[in-house]
Steps between C-alpha positions, in 0.01 A plus 500: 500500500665817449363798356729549171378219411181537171274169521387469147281177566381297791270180514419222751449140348386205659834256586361278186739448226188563252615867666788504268229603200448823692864563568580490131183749421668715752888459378365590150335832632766635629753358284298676184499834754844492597569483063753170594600368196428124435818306566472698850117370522622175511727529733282697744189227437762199583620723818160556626317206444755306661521742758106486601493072389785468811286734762204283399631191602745618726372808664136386571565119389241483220231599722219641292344701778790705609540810232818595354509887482779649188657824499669640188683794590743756338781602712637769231666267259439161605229262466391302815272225577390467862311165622352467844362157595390437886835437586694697358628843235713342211665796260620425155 
């Protein structure tokens, strides 16, 4: 990852959809840090729960014991979600 980029939050779930719980803790945190203003929330919640639901089954296919690791980083203006499963990096 490159260097202008600010991580503002990082976590690594278990690839278990009772995961998501923790996903939504985190989107609030930084949501409520970043001041986005609720319609936005919504949109971002949607975005990233859908986001990390798909690498779940898709990325490690459901399997519990491989960890999902989430990066929420700041390139200047932009909000980015970054997903690594044991295949793969998937960028929203």
């Amino acid at each position: 990852m490159k260097e202008d980029f600010t991580i503002i939050e990082r976590i690594r779930i278990p690839s278990d959809h009772s995961s998501l719980k923790d996903v939504e803790k985190l989107v609030d945190a930084v949501c409520a840090k970043l001041n986005v203003d609720e319609d936005n929330y919504g949109n971002v919640l949607i975005a990233v729960t859908e986001a990390v639901n798909n690498a779940i089954e898709h990325g490690n296919g459901s399997i519990s014991d491989l960890l999902l690791r989430l990066l929420l980083v700041i390139p200047r203006t932009l909000f980015v979600l970054v997903l690594q499963t044991r295949a793969s990096v998937l960028t929203t």
